[in-house]
Every structure is written in structure tokens, then in C-alpha cells.
C-alpha positions in Angstrom: 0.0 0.0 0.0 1.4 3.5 -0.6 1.9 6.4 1.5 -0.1 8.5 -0.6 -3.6 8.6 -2.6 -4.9 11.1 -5.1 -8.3 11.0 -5.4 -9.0 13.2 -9.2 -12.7 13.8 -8.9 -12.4 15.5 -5.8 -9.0 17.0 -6.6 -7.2 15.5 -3.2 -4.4 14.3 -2.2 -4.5 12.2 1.0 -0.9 11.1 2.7 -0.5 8.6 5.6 2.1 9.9 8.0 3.9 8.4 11.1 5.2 12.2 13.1 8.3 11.5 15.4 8.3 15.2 17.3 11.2 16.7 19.1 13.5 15.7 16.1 16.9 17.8 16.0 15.4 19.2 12.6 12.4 18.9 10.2 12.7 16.5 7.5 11.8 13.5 6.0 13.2 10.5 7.4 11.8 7.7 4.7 9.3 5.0 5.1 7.4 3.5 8.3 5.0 0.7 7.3 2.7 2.1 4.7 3.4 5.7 5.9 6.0 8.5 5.2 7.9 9.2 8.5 8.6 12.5 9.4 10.8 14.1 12.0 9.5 17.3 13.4 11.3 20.0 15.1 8.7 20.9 17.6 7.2 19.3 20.8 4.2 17.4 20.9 2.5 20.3 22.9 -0.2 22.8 22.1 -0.1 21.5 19.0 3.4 23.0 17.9 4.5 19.6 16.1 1.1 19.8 13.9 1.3 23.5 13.4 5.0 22.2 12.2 4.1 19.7 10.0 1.2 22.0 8.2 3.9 24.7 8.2 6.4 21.8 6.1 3.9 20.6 3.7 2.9 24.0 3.3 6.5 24.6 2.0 7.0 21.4 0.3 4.1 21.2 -2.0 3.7 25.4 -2.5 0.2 25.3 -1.1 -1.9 27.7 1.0 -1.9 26.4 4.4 -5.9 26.4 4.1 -5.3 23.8 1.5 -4.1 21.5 3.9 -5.6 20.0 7.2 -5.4 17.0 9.5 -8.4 14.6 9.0 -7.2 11.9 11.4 -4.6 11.4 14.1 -4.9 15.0 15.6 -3.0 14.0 18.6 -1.1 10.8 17.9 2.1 10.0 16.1 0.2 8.3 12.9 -1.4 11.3 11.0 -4.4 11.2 7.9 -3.4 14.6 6.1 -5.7 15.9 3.3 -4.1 18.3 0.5 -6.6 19.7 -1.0 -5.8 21.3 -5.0 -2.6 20.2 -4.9 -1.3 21.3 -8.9 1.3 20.4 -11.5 4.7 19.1 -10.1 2.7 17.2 -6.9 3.8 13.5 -8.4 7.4 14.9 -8.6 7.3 16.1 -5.1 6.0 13.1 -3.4 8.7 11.3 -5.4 11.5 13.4 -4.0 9.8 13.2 -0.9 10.6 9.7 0.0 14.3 9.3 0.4 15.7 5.9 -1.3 14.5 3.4 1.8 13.3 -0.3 1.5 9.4 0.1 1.6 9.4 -2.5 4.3 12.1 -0.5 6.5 10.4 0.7 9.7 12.7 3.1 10.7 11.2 3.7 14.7 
């Protein structure tokens, strides 16, 4: 199963995430399961590490940060994000987005 869905009728992009917070810097750290893992510079606290996140998809895929919300997973480590209008060049993003890691690595 992949990390990532795009559903074209409703123009969304849905990505399963696994959040590891209080990372020494935000960035991807490859696969976790069926989800993308990614380290977050921010503690797990009034919701700084999901502001975080919002804040580095919001960079990443050159999006409005309105575009893009949590569905599932609000406060735990494994994370349902919706992208909503995502445009051209999203296929080549998530692409660069996972770093060269065995899709069975579960990198905890």
C-alpha cells in the first residue's frame, strides 16, 4: 500500500504519515509501514508539532496552508493529512519526498 492517494474527482491528495516530534530538525526520514515518516522539530504540545508539520507541507508542495488540514490522528504519532488542490509538479514532489528506503524499512 502507498503512503499516498490522489483521489482526481475531488481533486485531493491524502498522505498517511507516522510524526516523530522533538526531532533535531524537520525532514523526512523515509518509510514506516505504509506511511511516510517525518521528523519534526517541535514538541508534541499545544499542537506546535502539527502546526509544524502543516507549516512543512505548506513549503514542500507550495500550497496555502488552508489547502491542507489533518483529517485523522490530531493527537497521535500516525497522521491522515488531506491536501486539497494540490497542482502540477505534486507527483514529482512526493517522489523526491521519500528518500531511497526499502518500503518494508520501519525506521522507529
Amino acid at each position: 500500500m502507498s503512503w499516498y492517494r490522489f483521489d482526481p474527482a475531488q481533486r485531493r491528495l491524502t498522505l498517511t504519515l507516522h510524526i516523530q516530534p522533538n526531532a533535531r530538525a524537520t525532514a523526512v526520514a523515509g518509510r514506516h509501514g505504509d506511511a511516510l515518516k517525518i521528523r519534526i522539530a517541535a514538541p508534541a504540545v499545544d499542537d506546535k508539532a502539527n502546526a509544524a508539520l502543516i507549516d512543512f507541507l505548506h513549503q514542500w508542495f507550495k500550497l496555502p496552508k488552508t489547502n491542507i488540514r489533518i483529517k485523522h490522528g490530531q493527537r497521535g504519532r500516525r497522521k491522515i493529512v488531506e491536501l486539497d488542490n494540490p497542482g502540477a509538479g505534486t507527483e514529482a514532489r512526493l517522489v523526491s519526498m521519500e528518500p531511497a528506503c526499502p518500503a518494508s524499512s520501519n525506521n522507529a
